[in-house]
Biopython code that builds the backbone (N, CA, C, O; Angstrom):
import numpy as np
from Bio.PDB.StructureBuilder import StructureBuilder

atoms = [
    (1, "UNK", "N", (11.281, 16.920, -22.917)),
    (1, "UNK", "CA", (11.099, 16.046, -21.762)),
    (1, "UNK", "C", (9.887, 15.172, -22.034)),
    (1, "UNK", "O", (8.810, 15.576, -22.472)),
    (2, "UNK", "N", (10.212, 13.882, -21.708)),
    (2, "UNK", "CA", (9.059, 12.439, -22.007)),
    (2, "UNK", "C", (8.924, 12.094, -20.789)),
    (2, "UNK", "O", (9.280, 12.599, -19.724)),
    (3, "UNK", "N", (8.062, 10.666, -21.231)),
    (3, "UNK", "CA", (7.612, 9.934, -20.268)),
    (3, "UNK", "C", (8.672, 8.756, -20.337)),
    (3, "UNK", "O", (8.774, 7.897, -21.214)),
    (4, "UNK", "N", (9.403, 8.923, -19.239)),
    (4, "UNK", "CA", (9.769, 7.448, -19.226)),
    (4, "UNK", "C", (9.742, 6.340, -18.531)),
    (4, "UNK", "O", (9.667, 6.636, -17.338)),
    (5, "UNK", "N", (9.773, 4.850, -18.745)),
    (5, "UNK", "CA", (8.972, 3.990, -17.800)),
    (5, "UNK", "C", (10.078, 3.068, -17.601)),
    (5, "UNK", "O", (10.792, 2.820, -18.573)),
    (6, "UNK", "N", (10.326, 2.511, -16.451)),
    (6, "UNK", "CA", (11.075, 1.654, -15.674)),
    (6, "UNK", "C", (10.046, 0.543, -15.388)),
    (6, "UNK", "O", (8.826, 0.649, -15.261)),
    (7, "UNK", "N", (10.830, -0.544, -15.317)),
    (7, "UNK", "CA", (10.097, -1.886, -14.746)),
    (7, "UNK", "C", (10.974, -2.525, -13.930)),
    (7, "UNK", "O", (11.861, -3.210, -14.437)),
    (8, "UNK", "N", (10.841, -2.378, -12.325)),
    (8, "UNK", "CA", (11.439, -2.947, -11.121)),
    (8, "UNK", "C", (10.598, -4.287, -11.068)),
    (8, "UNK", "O", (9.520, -4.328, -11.663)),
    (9, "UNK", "N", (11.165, -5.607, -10.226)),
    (9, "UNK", "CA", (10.311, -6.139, -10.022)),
    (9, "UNK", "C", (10.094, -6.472, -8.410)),
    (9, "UNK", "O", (11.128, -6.425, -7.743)),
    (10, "UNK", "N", (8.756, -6.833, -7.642)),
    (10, "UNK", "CA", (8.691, -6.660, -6.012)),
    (10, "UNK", "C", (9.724, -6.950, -5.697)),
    (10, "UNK", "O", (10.248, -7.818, -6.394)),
    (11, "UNK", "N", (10.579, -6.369, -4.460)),
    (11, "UNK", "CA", (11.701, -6.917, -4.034)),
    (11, "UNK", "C", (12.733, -6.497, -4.266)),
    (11, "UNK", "O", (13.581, -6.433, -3.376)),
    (12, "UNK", "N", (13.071, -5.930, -5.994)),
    (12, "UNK", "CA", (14.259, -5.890, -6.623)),
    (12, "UNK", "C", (14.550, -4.054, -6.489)),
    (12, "UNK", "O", (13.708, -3.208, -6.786)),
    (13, "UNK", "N", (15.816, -3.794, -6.019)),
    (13, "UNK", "CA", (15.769, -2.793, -6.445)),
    (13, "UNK", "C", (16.535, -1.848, -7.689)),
    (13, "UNK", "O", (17.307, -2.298, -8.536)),
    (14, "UNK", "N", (16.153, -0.607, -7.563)),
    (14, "UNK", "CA", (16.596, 0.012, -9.225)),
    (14, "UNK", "C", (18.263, -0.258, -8.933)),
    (14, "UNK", "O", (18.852, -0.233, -7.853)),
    (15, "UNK", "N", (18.680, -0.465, -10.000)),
    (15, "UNK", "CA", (20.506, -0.322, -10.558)),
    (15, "UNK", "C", (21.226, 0.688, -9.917)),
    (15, "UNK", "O", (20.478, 1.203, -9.085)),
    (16, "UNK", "N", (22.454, 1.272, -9.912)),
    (16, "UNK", "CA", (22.856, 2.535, -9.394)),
    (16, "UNK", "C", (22.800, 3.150, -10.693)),
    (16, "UNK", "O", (22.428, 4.313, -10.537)),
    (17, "UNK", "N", (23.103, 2.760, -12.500)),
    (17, "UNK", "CA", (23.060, 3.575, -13.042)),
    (17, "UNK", "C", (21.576, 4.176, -13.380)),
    (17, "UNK", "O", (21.300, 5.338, -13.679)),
    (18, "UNK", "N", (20.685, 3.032, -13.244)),
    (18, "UNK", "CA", (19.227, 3.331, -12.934)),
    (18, "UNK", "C", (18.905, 4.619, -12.050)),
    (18, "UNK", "O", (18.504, 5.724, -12.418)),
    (19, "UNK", "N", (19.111, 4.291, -11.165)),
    (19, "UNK", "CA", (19.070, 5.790, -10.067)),
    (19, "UNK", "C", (19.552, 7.022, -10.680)),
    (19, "UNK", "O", (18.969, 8.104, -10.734)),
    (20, "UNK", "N", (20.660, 6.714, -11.119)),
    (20, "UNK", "CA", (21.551, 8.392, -11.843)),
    (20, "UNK", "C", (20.490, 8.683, -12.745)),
    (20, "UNK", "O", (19.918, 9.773, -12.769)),
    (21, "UNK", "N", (20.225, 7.736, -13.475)),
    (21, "UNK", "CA", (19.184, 8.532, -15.080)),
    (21, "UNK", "C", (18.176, 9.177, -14.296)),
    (21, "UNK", "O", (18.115, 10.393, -14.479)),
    (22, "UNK", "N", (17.342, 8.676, -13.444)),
    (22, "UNK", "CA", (16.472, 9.352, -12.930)),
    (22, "UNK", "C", (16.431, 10.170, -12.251)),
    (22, "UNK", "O", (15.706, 11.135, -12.495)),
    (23, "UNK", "N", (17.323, 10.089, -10.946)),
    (23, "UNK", "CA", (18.281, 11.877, -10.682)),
    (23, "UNK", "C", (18.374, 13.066, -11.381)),
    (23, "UNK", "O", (18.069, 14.237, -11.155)),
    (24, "UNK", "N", (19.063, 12.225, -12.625)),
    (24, "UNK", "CA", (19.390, 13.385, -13.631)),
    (24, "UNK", "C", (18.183, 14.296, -14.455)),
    (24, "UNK", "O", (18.135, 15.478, -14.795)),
    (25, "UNK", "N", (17.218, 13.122, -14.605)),
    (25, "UNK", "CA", (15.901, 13.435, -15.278)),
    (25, "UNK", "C", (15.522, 14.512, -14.054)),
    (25, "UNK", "O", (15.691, 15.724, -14.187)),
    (26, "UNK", "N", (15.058, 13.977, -13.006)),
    (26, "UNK", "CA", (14.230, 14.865, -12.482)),
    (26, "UNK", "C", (15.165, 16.122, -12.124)),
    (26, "UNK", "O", (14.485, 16.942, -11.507)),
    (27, "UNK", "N", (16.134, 16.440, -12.250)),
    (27, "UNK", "CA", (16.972, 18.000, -12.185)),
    (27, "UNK", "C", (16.936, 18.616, -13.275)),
    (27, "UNK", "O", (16.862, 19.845, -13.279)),
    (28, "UNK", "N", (16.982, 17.880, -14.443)),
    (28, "UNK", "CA", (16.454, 18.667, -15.849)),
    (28, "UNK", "C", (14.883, 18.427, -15.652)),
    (28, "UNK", "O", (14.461, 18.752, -16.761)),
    (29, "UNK", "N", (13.974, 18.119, -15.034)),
    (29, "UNK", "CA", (12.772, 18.984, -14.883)),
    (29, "UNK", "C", (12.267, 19.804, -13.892)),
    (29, "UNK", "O", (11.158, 20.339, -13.917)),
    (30, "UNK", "N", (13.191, 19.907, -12.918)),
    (30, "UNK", "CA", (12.988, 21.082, -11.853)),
    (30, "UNK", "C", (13.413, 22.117, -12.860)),
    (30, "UNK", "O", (12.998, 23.243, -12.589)),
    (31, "UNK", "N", (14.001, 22.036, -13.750)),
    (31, "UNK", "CA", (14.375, 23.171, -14.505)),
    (31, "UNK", "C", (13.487, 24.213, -15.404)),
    (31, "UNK", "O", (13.787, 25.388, -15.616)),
    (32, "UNK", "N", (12.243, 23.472, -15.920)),
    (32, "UNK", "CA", (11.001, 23.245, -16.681)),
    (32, "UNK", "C", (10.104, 23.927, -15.604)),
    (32, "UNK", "O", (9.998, 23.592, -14.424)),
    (33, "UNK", "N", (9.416, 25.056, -16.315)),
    (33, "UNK", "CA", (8.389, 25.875, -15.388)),
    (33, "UNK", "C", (6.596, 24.587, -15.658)),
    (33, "UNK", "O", (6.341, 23.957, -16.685)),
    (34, "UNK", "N", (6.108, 24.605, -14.917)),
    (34, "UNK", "CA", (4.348, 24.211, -14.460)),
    (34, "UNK", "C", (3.827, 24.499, -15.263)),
    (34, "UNK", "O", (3.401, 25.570, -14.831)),
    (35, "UNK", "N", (3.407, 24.410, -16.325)),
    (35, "UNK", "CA", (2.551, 24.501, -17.166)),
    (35, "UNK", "C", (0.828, 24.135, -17.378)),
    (35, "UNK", "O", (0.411, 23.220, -18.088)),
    (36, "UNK", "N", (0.216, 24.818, -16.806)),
    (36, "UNK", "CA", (-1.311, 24.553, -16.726)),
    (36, "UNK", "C", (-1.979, 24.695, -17.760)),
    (36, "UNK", "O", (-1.909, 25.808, -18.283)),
    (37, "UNK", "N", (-2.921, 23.564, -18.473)),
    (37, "UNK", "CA", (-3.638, 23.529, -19.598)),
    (37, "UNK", "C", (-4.840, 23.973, -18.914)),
    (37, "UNK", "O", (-4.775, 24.283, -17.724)),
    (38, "UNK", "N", (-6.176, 24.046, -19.705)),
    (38, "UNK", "CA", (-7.376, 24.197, -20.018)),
    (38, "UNK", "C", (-7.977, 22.295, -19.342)),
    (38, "UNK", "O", (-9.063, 22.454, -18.784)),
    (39, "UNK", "N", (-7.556, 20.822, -19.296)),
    (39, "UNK", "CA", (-7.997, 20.113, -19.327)),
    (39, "UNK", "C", (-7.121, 19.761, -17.597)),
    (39, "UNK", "O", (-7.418, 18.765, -16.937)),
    (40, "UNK", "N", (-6.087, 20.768, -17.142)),
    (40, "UNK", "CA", (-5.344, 20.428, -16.133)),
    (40, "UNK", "C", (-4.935, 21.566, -15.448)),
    (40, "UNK", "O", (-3.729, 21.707, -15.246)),
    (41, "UNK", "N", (-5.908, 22.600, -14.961)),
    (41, "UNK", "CA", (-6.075, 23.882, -14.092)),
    (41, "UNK", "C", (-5.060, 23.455, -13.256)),
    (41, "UNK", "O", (-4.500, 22.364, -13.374)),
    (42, "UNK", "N", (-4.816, 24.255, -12.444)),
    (42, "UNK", "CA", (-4.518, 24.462, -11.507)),
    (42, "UNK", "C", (-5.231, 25.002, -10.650)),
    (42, "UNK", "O", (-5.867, 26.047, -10.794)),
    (43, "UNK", "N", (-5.142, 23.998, -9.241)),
    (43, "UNK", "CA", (-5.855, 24.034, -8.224)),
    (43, "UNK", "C", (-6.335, 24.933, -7.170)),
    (43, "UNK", "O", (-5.538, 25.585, -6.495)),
    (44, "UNK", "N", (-7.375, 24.986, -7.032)),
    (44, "UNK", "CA", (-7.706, 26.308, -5.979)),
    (44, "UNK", "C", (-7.103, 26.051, -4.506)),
    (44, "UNK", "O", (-6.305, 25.118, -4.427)),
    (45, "UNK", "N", (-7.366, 26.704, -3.440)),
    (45, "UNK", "CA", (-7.302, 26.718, -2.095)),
    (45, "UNK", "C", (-8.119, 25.798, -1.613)),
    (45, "UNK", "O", (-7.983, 25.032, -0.659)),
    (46, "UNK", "N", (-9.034, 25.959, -2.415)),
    (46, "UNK", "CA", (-10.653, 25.063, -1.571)),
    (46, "UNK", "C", (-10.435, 23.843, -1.819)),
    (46, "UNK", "O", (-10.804, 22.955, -1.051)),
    (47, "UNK", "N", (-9.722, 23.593, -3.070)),
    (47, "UNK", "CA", (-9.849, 22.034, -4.043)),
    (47, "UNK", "C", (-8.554, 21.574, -2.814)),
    (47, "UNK", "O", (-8.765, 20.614, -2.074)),
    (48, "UNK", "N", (-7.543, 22.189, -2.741)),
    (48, "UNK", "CA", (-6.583, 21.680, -2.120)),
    (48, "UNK", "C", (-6.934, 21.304, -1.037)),
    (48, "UNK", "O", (-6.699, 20.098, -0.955)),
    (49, "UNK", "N", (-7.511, 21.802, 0.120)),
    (49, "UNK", "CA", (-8.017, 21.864, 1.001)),
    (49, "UNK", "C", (-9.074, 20.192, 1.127)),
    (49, "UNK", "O", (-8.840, 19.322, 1.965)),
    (50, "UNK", "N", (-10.100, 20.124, 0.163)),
    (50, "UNK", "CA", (-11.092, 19.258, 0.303)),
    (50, "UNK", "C", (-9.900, 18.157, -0.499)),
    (50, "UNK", "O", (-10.649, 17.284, -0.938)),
    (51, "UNK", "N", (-9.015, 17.910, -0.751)),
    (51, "UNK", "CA", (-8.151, 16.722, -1.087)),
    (51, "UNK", "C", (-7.850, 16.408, -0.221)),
    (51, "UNK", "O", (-7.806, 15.183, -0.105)),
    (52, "UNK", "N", (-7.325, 17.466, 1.298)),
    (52, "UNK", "CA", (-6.319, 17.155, 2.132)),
    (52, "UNK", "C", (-7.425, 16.493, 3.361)),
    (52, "UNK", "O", (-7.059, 15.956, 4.406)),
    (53, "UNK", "N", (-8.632, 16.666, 2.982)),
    (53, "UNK", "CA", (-9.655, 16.021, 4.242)),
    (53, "UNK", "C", (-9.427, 14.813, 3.613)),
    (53, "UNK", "O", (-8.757, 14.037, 4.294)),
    (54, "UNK", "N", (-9.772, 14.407, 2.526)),
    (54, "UNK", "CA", (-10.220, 13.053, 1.901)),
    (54, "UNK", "C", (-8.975, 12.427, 2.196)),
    (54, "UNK", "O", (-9.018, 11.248, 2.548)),
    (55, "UNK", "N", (-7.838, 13.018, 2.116)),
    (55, "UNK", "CA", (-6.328, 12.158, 2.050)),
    (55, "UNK", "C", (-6.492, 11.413, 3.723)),
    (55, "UNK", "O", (-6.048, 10.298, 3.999)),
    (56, "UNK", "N", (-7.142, 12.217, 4.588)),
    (56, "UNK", "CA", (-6.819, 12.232, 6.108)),
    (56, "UNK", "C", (-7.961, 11.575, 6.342)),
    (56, "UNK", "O", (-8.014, 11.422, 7.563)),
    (57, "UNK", "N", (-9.139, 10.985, 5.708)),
    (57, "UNK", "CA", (-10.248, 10.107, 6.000)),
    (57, "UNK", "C", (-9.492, 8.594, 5.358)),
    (57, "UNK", "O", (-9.313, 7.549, 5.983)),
    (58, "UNK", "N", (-9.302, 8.753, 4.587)),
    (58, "UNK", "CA", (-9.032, 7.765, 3.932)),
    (58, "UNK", "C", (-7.473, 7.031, 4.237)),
    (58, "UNK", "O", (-7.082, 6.042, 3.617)),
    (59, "UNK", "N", (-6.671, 7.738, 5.330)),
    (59, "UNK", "CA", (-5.780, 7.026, 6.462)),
    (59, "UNK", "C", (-6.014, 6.433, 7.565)),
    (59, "UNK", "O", (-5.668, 5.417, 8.169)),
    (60, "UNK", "N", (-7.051, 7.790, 7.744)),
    (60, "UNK", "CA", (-7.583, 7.233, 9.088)),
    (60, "UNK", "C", (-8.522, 5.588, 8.660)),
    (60, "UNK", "O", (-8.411, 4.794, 9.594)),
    (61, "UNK", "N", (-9.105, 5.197, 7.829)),
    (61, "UNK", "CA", (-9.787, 4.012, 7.306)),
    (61, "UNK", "C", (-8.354, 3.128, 6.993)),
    (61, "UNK", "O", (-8.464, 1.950, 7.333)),
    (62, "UNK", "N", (-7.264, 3.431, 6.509)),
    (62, "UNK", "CA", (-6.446, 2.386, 6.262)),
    (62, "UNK", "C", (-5.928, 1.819, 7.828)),
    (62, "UNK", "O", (-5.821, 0.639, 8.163)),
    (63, "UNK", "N", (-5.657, 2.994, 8.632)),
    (63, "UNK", "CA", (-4.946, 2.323, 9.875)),
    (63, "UNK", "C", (-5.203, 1.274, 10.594)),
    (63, "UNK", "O", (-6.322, 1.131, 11.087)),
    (64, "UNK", "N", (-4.367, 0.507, 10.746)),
    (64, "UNK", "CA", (-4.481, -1.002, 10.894)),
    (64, "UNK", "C", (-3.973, -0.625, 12.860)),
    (64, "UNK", "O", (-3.157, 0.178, 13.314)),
    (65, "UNK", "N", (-4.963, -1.695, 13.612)),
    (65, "UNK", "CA", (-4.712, -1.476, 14.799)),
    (65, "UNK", "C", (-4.048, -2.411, 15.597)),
    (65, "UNK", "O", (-4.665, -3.464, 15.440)),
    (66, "UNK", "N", (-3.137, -2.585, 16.354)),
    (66, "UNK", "CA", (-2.077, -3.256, 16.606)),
    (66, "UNK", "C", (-3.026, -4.079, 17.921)),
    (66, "UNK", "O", (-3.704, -3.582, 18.820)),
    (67, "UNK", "N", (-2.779, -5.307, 17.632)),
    (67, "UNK", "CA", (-3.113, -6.412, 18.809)),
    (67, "UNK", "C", (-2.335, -7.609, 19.381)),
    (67, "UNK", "O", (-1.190, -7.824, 18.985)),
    (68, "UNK", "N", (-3.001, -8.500, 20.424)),
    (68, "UNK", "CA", (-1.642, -9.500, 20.984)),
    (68, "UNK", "C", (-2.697, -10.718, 20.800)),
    (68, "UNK", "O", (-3.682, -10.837, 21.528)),
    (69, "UNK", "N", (-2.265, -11.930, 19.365)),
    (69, "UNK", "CA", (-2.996, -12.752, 19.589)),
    (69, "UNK", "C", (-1.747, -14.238, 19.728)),
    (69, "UNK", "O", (-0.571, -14.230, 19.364)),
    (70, "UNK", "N", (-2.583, -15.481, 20.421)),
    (70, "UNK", "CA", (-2.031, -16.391, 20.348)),
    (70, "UNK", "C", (-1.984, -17.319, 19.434)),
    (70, "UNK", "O", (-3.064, -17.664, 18.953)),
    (71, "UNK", "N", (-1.067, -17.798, 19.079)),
    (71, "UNK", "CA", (-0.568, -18.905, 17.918)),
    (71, "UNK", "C", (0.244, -19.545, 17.647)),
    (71, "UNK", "O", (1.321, -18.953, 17.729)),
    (72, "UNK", "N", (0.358, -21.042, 17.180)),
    (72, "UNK", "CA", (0.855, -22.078, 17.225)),
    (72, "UNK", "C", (2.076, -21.691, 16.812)),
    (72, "UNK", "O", (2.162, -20.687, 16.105)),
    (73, "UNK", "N", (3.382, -22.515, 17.229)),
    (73, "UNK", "CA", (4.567, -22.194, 16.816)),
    (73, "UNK", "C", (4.805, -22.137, 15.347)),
    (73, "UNK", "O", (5.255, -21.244, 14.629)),
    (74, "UNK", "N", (4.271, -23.643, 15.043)),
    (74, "UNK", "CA", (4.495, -24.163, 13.609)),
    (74, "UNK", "C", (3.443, -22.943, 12.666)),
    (74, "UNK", "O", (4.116, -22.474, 11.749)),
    (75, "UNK", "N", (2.175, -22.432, 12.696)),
    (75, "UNK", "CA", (1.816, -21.641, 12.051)),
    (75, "UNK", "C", (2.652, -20.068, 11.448)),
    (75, "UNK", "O", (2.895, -19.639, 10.320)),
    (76, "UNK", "N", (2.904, -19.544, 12.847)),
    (76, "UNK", "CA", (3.865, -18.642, 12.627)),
    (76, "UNK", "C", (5.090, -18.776, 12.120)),
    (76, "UNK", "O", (5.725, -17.796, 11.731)),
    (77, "UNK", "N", (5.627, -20.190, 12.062)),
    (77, "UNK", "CA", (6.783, -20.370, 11.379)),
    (77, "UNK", "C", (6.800, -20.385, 10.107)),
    (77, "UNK", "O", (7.760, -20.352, 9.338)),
    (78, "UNK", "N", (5.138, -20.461, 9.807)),
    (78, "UNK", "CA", (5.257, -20.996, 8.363)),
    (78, "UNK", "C", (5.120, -19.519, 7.796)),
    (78, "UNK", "O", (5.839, -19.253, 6.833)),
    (79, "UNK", "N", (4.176, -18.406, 8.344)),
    (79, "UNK", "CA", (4.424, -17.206, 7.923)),
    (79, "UNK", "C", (5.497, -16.631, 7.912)),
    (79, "UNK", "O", (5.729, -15.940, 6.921)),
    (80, "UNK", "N", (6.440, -16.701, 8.906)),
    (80, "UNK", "CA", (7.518, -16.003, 8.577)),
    (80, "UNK", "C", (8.408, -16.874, 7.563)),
    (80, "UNK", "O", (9.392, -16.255, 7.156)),
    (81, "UNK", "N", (8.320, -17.697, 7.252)),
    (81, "UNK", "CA", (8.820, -18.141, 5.825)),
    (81, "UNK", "C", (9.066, -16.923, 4.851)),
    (81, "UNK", "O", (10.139, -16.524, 4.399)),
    (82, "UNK", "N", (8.102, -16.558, 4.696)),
    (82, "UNK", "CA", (7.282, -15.983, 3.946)),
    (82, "UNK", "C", (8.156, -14.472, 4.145)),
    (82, "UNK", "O", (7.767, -13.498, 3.502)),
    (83, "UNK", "N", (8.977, -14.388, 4.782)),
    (83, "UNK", "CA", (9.684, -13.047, 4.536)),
    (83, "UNK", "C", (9.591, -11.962, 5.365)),
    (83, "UNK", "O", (8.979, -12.030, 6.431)),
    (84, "UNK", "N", (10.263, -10.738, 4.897)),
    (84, "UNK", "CA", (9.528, -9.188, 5.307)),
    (84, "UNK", "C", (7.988, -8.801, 4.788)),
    (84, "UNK", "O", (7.590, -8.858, 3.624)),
    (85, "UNK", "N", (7.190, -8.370, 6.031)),
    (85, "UNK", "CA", (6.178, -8.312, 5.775)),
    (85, "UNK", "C", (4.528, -9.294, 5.831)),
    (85, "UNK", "O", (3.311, -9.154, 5.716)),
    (86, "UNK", "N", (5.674, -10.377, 6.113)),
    (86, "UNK", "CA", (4.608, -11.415, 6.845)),
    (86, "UNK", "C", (3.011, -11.171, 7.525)),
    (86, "UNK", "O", (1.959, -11.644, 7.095)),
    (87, "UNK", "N", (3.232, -10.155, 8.884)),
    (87, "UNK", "CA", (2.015, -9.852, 9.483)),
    (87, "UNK", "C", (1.000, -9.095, 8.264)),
    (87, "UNK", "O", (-0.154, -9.505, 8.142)),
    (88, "UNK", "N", (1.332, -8.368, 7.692)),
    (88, "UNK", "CA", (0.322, -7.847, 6.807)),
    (88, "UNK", "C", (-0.434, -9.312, 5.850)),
    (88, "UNK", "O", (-1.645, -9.487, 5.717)),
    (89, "UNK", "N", (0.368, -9.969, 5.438)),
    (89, "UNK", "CA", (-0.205, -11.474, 4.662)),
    (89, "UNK", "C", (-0.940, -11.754, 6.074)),
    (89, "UNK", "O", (-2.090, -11.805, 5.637)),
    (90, "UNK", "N", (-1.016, -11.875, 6.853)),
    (90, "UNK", "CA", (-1.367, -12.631, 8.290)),
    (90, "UNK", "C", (-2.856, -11.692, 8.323)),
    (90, "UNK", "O", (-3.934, -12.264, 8.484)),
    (91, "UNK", "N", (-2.785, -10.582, 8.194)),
    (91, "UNK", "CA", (-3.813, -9.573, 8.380)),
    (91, "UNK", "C", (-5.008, -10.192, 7.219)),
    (91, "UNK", "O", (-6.060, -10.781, 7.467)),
    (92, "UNK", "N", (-4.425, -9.826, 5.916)),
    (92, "UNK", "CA", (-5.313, -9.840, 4.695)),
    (92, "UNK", "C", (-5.793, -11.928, 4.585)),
    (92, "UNK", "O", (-6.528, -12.481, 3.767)),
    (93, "UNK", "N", (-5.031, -12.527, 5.722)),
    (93, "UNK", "CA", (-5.766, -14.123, 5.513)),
    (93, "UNK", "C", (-6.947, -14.155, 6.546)),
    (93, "UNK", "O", (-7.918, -14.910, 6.493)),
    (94, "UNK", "N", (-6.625, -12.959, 7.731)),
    (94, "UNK", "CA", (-7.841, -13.305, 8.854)),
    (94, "UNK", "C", (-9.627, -12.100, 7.944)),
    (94, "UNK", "O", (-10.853, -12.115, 8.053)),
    (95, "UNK", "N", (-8.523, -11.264, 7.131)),
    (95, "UNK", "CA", (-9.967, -10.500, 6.464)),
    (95, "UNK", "C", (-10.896, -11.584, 5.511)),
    (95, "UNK", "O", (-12.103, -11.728, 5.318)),
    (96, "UNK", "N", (-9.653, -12.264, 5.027)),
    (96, "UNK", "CA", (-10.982, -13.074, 4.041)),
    (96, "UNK", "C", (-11.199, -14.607, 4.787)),
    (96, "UNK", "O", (-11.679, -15.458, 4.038)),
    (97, "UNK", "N", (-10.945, -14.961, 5.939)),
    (97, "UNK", "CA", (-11.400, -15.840, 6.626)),
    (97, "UNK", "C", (-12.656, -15.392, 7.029)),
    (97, "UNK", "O", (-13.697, -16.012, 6.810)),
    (98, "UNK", "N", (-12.565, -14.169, 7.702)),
    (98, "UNK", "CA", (-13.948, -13.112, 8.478)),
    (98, "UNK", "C", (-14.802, -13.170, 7.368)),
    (98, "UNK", "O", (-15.982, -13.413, 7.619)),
    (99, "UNK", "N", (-14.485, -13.008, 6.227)),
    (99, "UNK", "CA", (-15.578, -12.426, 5.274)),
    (99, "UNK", "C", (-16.014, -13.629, 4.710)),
    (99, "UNK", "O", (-16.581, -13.429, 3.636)),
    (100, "UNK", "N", (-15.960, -14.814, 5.041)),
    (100, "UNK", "CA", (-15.886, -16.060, 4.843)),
    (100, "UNK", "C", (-16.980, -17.045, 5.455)),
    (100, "UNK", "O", (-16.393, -17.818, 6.212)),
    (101, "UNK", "N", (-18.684, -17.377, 5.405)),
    (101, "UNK", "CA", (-18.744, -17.965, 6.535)),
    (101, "UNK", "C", (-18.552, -19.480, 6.959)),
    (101, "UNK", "O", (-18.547, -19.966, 8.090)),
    (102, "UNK", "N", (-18.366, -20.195, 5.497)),
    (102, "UNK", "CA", (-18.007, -21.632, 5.563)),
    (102, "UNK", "C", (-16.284, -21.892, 6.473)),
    (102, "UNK", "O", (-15.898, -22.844, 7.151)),
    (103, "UNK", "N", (-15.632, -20.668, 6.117)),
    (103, "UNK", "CA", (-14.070, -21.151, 7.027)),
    (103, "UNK", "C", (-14.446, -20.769, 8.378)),
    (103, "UNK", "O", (-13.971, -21.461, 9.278)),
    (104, "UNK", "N", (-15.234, -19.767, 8.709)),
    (104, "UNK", "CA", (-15.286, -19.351, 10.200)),
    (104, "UNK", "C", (-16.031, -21.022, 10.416)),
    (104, "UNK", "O", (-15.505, -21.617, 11.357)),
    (105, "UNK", "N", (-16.802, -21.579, 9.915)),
    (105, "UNK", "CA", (-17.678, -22.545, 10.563)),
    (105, "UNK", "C", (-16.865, -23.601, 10.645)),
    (105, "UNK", "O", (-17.253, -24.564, 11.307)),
    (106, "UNK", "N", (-15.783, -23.638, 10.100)),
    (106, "UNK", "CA", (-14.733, -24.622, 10.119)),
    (106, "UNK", "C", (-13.705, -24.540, 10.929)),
    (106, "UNK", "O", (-12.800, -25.372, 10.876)),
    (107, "UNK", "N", (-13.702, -23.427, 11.872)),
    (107, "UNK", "CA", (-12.680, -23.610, 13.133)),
    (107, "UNK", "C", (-13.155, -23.801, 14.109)),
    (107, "UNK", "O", (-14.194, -23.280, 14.514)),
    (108, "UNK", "N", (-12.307, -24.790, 14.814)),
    (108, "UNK", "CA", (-12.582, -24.762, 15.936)),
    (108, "UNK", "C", (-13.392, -24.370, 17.295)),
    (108, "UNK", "O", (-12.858, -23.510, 17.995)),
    (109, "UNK", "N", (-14.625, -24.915, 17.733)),
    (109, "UNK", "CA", (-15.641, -23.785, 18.447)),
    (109, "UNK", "C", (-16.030, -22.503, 18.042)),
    (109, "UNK", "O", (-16.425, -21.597, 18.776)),
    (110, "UNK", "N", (-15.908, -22.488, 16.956)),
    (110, "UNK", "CA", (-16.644, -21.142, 16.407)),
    (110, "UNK", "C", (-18.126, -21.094, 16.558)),
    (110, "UNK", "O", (-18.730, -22.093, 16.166)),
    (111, "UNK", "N", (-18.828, -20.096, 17.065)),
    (111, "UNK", "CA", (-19.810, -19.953, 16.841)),
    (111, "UNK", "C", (-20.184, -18.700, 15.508)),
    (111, "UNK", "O", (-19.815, -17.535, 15.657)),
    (112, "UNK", "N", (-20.708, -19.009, 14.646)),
    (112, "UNK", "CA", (-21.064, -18.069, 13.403)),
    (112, "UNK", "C", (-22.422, -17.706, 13.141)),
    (112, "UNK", "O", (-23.219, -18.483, 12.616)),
    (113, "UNK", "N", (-22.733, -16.408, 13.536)),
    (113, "UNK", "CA", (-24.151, -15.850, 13.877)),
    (113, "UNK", "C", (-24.190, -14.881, 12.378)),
    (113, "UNK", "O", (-23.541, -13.873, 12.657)),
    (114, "UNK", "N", (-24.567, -14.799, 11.258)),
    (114, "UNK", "CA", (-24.643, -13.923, 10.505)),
    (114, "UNK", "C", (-25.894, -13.390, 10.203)),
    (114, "UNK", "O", (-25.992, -12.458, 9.405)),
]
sb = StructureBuilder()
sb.init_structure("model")
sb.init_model(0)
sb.init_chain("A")
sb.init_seg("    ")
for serial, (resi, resn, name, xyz) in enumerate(atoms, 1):
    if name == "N":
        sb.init_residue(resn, " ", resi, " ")
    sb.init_atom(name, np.array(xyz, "f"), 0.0, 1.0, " ", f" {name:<3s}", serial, name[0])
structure = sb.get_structure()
């Protein structure tokens, strides 16, 4: 059993015979016992444990919080151009506007106190 590597591209998805090989792969390695090296222990209670805080800090920091803002027809039209997934592009243009202070100073009645 190897490594083997697929290249999807965004958007596209795997083949159906694509899918079978990899089906098939991963049932001939459920078959294959865990094998723990010296450079790749296996994990304690505690280690597991202090992963599962960090996994649950580090969601709680991703969660994105849902709001109601107003906006021009034509703007939003032009994002949803733009597909599935739009609001997240919409999200990551107002982060680097914020982090920005020449564009904040460039809208409209902004006041920009940094």
């Amino acid at each position: 059993m190897g490594i083997t590597k697929s290249t999807v591209k965004v958007g596209q998805k795997p083949s159906r015979e694509e899918m079978k090989r990899i089906r098939a792969e991963l049932k001939e390695a459920a078959k294959h016992p865990i094998v723990y090296t010296d450079d790749c222990p296996k994990s304690t209670p505690e280690a597991l444990k202090e992963f599962a805080m960090q996994r649950a800090e580090m969601n709680r920091q991703k969660r994105r919080q849902t709001v109601t803002i107003r906006i021009q027809p034509e703007v939003l039209e032009k994002y949803k151009t733009l597909g599935r997934g739009y609001s997240g592009i919409m999200a990551d243009v107002l982060r680097l506007a914020a982090d920005n202070p020449e564009i904040l100073s460039r809208a409209s009645g902004a006041m920009v106190t940094r």
